[in-house]
C-alpha positions as CSV (number, residue, x, y, z in Angstrom):
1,X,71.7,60.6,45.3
2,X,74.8,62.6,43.7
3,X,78.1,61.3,44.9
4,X,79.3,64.7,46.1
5,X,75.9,65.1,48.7
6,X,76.9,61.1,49.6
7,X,80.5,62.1,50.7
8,X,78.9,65.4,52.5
9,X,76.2,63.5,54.7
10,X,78.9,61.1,55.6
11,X,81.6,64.0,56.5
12,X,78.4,65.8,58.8
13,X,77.5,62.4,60.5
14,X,81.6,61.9,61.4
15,X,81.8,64.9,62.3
16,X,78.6,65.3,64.7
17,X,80.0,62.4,66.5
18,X,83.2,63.4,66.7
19,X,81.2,66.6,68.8
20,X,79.8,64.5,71.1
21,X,82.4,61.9,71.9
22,X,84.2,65.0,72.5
23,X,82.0,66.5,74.4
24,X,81.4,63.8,76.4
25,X,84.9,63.2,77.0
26,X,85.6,66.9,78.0
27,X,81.9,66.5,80.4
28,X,83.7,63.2,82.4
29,X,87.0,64.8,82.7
30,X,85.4,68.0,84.3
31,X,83.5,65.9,86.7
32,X,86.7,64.0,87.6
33,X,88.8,67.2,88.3
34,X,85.5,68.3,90.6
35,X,85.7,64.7,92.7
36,X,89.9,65.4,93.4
37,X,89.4,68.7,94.2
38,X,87.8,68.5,97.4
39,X,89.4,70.2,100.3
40,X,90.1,70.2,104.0
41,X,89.2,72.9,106.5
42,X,92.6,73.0,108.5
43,X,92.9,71.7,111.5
44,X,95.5,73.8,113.4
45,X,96.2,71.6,116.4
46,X,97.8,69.2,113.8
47,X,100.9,71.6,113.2
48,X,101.9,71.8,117.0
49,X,105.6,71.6,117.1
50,X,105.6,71.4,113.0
51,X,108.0,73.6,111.2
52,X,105.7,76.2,108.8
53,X,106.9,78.2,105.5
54,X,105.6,80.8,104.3
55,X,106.0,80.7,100.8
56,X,104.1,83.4,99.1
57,X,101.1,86.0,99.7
58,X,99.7,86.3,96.4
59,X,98.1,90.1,95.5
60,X,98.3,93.5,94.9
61,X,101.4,95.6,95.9
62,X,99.4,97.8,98.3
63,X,97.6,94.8,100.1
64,X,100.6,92.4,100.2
65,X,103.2,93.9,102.9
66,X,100.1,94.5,105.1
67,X,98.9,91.0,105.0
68,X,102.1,89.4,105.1
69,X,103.0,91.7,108.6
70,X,99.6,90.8,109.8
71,X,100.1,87.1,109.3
72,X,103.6,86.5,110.1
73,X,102.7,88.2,113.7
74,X,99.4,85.8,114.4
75,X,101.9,82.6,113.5
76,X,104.7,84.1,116.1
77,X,101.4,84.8,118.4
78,X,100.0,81.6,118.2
79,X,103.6,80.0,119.4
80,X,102.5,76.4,119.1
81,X,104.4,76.1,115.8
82,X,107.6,77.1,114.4
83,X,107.9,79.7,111.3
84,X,110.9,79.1,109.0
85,X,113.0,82.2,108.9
86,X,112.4,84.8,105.4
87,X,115.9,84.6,104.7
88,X,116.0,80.1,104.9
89,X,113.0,80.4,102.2
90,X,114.8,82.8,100.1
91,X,117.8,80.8,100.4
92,X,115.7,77.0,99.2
93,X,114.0,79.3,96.5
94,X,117.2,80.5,95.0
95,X,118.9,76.9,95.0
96,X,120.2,76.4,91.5
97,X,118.7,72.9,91.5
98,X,115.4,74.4,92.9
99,X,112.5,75.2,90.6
100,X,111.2,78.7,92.2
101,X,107.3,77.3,91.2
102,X,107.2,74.5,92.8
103,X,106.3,76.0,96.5
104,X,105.9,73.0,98.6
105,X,109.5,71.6,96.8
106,X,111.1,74.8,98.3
107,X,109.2,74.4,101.8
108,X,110.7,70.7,101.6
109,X,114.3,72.6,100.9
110,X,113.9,75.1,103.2
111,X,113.3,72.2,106.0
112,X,109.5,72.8,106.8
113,X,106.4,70.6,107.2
114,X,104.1,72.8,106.1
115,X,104.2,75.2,103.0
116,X,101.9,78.2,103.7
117,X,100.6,80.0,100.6
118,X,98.2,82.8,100.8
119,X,95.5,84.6,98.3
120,X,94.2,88.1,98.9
121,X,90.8,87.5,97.6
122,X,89.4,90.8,98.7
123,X,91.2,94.1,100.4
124,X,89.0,97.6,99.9
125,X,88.0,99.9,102.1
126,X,84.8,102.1,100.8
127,X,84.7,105.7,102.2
128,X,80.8,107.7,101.9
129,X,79.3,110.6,103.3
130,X,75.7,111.7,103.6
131,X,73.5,113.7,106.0
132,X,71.6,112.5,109.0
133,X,69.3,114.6,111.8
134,X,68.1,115.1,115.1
135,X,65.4,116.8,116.7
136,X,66.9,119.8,118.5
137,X,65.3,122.3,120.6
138,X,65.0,126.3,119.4
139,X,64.1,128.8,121.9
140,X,64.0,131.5,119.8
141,X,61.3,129.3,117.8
142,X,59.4,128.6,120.6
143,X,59.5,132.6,121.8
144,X,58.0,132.9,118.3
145,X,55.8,130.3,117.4
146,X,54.8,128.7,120.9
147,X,56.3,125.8,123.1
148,X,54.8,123.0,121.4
149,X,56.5,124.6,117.5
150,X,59.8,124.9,119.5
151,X,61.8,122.2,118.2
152,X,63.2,121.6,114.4
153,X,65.5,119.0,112.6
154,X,69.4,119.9,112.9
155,X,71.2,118.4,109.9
156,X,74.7,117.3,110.1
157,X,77.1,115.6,108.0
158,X,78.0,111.9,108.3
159,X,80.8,109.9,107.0
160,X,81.5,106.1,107.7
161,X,83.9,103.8,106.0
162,X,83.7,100.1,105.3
163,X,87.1,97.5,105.3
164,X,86.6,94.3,103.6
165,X,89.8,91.8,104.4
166,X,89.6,87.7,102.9
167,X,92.5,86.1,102.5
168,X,92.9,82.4,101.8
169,X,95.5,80.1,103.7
170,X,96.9,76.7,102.7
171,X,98.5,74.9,104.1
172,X,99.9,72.0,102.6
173,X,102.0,68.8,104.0
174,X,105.9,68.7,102.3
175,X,105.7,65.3,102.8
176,X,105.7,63.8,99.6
177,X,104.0,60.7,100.4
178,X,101.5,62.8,102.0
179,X,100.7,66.1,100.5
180,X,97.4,66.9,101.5
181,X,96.2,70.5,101.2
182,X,94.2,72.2,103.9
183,X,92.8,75.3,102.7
184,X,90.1,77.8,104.2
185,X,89.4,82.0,104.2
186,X,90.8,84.1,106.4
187,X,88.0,87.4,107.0
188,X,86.7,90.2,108.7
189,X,85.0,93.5,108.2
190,X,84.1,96.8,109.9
191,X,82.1,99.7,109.6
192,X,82.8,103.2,111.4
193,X,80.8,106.2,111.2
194,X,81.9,109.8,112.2
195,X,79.1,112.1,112.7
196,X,79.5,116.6,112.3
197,X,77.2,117.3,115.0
198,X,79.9,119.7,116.8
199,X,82.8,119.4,115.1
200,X,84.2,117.9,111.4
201,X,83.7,114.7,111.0
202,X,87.1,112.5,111.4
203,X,87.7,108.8,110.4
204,X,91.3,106.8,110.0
205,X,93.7,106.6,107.5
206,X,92.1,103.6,105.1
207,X,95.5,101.4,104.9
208,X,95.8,101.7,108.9
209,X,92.4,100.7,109.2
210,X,92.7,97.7,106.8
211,X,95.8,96.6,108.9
212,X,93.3,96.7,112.0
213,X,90.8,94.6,109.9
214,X,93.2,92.7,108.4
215,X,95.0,91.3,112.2
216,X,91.5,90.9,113.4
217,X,90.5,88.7,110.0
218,X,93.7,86.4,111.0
219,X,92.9,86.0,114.4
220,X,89.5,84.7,114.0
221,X,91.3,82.3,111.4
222,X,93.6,81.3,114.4
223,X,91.0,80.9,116.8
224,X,88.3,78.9,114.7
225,X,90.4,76.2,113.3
226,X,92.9,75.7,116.2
């Protein structure tokens, strides 16, 4: 065998098993990350008489004032707990020796036991209109046609609009010898219908309705892992 196809088989086989140690490697480490990443459901009775922080409400600008409002009033609601003040997390996050990433660091600074981080995973609210009917009595098509021809199908107009609120919450211990993270999904949704039968068909602004979904998707929160 030339010297040249020698050198080339024994460059493939190298690198072939290069591939699969790699690939191996890369397999193992995934599987590790999956066994540490296991997560607790909160348990809410833990943080009575804790100091919480809430550090940051991740999302878009039209979803993040309304979740942040909805949440901050079902912690002061809840009263079993105590919520660090805006302006005492604004303060730890702007500390010159405070790195503004590091969340439960600035929910240490800001003298909490809790750091409180939330995701807006989902925040829509779907408007559609259609047509329903009804059987309705005519009288001037039962003068015509006879009693038992009398009635007909009355069309009207239909509207409805869907909210869809989840939000995750963690919370996570500022303890550094004990930073476990409890983490779960905060989520409600709605549908209302208007109907045109006798007069136009009305149905709520869509952000005030998402702030009405949004409270309610909190409080179940509240109330299933207290």
């Amino acid at each position: 065998m030339p010297v040249v196809a020698k050198r080339n088989k024994a460059f493939l086989n190298r690198f072939m098993n290069l591939t699969l140690l790699g690939f191996g490697l890369a397999t193992f480490a995934s599987l590790q990350g999956c066994s540490h990443a296991k997560k607790r459901v909160p348990e809410l009775s833990l943080l009575e008489g804790k100091k919480v922080a809430l550090i940051d409400v991740e999302g878009e600008p039209s979803s993040r004032g309304i979740v942040e409002v909805a949440l901050i009033n079902q912690l002061i609601k809840r009263g079993t707990f105590e919520l660090i003040s805006k302006e005492d997390v604004t303060r730890a996050r702007t500390a010159p020796e405070q790195d503004s990433n590091a969340p439960v660091g600035i929910a240490r600074r800001a003298g909490a036991d809790y750091a409180l981080q939330a995701r807006v995973i989902e925040f829509s609210a779907d408007e559609k209109s259609g047509y329903s009917s009804e059987k309705a009595y005519d009288s001037q098509l039962a003068a015509e046609r006879g009693e038992k021809e009398g009635t007909t199908q009355k069309l009207y107009k239909v509207k409805s609009l869907t909210a869809k609120v989840r939000v995750e919450l963690g919370f996570t211990k500022t303890d550094p010898k004990d930073p476990e993270l409890r983490i779960a999904v905060a989520e409600a949704e709605e549908t209302i219908k208007a109907e045109e039968k006798t007069e136009a068909a009305h149905l709520p602004p869509k952000l005030f309705f998402l702030e009405k979904i949004t409270n309610e998707a909190f409080a179940r929160f509240f109330e299933q892992y207290k």
